[in-house]
C-alpha positions as CSV (number, residue, x, y, z in Angstrom):
1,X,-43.6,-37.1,-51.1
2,X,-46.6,-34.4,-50.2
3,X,-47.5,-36.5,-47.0
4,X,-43.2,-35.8,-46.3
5,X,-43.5,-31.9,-46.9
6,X,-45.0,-30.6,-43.9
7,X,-42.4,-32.7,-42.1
8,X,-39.7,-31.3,-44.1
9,X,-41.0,-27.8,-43.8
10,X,-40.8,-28.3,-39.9
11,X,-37.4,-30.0,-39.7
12,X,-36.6,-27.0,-41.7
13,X,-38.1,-24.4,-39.5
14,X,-36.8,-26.2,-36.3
15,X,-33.1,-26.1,-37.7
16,X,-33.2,-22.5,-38.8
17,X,-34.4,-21.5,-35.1
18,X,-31.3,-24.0,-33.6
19,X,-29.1,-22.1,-36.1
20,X,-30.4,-18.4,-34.8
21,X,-29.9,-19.2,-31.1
22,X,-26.8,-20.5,-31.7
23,X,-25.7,-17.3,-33.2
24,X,-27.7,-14.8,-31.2
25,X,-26.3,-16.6,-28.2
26,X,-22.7,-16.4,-29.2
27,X,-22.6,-12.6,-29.9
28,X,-24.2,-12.7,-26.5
29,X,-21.3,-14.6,-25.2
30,X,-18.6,-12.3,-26.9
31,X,-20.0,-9.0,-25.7
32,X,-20.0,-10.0,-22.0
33,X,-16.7,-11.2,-22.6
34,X,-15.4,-7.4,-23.6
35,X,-17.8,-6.0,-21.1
36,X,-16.0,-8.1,-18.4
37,X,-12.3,-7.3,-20.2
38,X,-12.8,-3.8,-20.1
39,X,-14.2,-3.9,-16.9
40,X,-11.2,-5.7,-15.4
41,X,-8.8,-3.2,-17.1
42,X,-9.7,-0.6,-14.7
43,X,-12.8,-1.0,-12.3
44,X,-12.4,1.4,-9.9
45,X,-14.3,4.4,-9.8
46,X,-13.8,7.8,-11.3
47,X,-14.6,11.2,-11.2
48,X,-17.3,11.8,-13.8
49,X,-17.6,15.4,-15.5
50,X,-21.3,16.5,-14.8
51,X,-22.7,20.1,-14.8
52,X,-24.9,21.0,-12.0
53,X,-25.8,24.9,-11.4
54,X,-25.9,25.1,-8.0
55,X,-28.7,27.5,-6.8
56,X,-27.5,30.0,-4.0
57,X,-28.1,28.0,-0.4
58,X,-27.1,28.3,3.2
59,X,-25.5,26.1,5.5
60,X,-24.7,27.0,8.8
61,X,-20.6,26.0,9.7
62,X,-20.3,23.6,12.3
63,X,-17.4,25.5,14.1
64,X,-18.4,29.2,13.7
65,X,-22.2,30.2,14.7
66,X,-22.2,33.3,12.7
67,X,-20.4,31.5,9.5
68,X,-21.9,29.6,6.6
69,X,-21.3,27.9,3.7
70,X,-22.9,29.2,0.7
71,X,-22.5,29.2,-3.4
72,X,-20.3,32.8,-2.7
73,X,-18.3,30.5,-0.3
74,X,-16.5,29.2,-4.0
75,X,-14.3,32.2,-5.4
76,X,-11.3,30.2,-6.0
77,X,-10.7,28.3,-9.2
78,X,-12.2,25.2,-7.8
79,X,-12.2,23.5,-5.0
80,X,-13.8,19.9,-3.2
81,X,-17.2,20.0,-1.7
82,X,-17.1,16.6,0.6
83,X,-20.1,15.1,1.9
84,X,-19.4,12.6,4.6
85,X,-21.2,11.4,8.3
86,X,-19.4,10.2,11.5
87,X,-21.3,6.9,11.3
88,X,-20.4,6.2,7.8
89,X,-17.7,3.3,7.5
90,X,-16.5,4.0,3.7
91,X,-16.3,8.1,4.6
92,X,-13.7,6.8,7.7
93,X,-12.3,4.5,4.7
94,X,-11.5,7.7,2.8
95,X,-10.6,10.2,5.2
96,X,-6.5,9.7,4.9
97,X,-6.9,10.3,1.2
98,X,-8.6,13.8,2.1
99,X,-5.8,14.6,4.7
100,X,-3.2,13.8,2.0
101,X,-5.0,16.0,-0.6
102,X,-5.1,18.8,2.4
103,X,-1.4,18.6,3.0
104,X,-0.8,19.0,-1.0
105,X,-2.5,22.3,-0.5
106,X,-3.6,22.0,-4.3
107,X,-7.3,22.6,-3.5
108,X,-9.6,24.1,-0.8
109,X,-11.7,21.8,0.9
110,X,-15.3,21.6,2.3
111,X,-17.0,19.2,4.6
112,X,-20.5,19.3,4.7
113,X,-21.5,16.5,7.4
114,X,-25.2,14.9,5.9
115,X,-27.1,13.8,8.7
116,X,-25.1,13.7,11.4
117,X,-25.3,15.2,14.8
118,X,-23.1,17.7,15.3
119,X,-21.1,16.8,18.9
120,X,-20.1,13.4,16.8
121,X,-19.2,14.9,13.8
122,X,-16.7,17.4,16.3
123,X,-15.5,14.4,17.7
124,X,-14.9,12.4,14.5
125,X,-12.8,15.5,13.3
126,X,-11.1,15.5,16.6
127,X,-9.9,12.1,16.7
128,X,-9.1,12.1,12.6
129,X,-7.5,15.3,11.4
130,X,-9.7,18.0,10.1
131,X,-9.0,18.2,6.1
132,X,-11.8,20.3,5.5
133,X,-11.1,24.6,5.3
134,X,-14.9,24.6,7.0
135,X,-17.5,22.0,7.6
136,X,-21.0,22.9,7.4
137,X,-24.2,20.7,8.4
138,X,-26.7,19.4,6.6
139,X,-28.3,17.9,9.2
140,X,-32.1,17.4,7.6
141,X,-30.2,16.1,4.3
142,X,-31.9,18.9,2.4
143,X,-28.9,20.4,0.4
144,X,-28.5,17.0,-0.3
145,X,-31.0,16.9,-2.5
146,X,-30.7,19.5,-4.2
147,X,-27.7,17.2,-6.5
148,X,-29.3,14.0,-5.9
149,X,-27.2,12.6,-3.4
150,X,-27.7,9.4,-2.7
151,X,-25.7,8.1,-0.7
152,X,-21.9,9.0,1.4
153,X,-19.3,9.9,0.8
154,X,-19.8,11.7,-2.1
155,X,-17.1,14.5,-3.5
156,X,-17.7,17.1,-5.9
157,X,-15.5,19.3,-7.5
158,X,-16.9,23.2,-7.7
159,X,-15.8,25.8,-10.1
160,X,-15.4,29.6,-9.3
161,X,-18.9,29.8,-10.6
162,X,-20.6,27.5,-8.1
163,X,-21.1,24.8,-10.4
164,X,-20.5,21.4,-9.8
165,X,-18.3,20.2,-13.1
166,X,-16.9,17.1,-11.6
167,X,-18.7,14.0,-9.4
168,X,-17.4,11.0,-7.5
169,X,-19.9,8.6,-6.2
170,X,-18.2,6.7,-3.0
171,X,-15.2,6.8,-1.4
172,X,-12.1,8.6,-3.0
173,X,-9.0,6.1,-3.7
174,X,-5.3,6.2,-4.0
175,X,-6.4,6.8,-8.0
176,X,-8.7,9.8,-7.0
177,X,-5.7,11.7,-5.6
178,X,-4.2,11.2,-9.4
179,X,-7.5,12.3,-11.0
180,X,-7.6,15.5,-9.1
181,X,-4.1,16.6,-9.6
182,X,-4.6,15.7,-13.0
183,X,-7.7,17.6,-13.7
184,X,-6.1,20.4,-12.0
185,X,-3.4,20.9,-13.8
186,X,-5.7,20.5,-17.3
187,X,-7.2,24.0,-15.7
């Protein structure tokens, strides 16, 4: 029997490891089976409440040489700060939902064009519809960073304050239009 033991004792050990991966893998299992059940339930983006102080800046308006864009530009409630560029694919993708929210006339909104040159930006508007109340540039992408943009489009929502409350990474959808009017009337 003692020559048996350490044989035991490893059969033992060997089963009791089997039995714990088993187990750990399962619960791995299940939780990526919520994660991708929850995720199917609603997968497209959203608006996601944030709280950026905007420090007071200076953008010169694309249209207007004497004009600019700054935090005093916000005195309304709120209103949409869009950053987009002519050669950007997913801001053209978006750019009917932005002429939609403009017809609404629920909410001002700002175009600030991120690295763009400016006679293609005109002629993007031009050929488009212009849903923007101005449209600065930001052609060196330094406001930019200022909120950690990463990438266009990009939309913020700006309180009265100047103060970024609300954040949407990408292009706006058909939903986005329901998450702004919603939000707005929560105000």
């Amino acid at each position: 029997m003692k020559k048996y033991l350490p044989f035991l004792i490893l059969i033992f050990l060997v089963s009791l490891i089997a039995v714990s991966t088993y187990k750990i893998n399962n619960k791995q299992v299940d939780a990526e089976n919520l994660e991708n059940q929850n995720s199917k339930e609603d997968s497209s983006p959203h608006f996601i409440k944030t709280k950026i102080s905007l420090p007071d800046f200076s953008l010169p308006d694309l249209f207007k040489e004497n004009e600019i864009l700054s935090k005093k530009t916000f005195q309304k409630k709120y209103s949409l700060v869009n950053f987009f560029a002519s050669w950007c694919t997913t801001c053209r993708a978006e750019h009917d939902i932005l002429l939609r929210l403009k017809s609404e006339g629920i909410i001002d909104i700002y175009g600030i064009a991120f690295r763009d040159i400016d006679e293609n930006t005109k002629k993007f508007l031009d050929q488009h519809g212009n849903p923007y109340t101005q449209v600065a540039k930001d052609s060196k992408g330094l406001f930019s960073k200022i909120i950690n943009l990463n990438a266009v489009p990009e939309t913020l929502i700006i309180d009265q304050n100047g103060d970024v409350v609300m954040r949407y990474r990408g292009n706006l959808q058909e939903s986005s239009l329901d998450e702004i009017r919603k939000f707005l009337q929560l105000k």
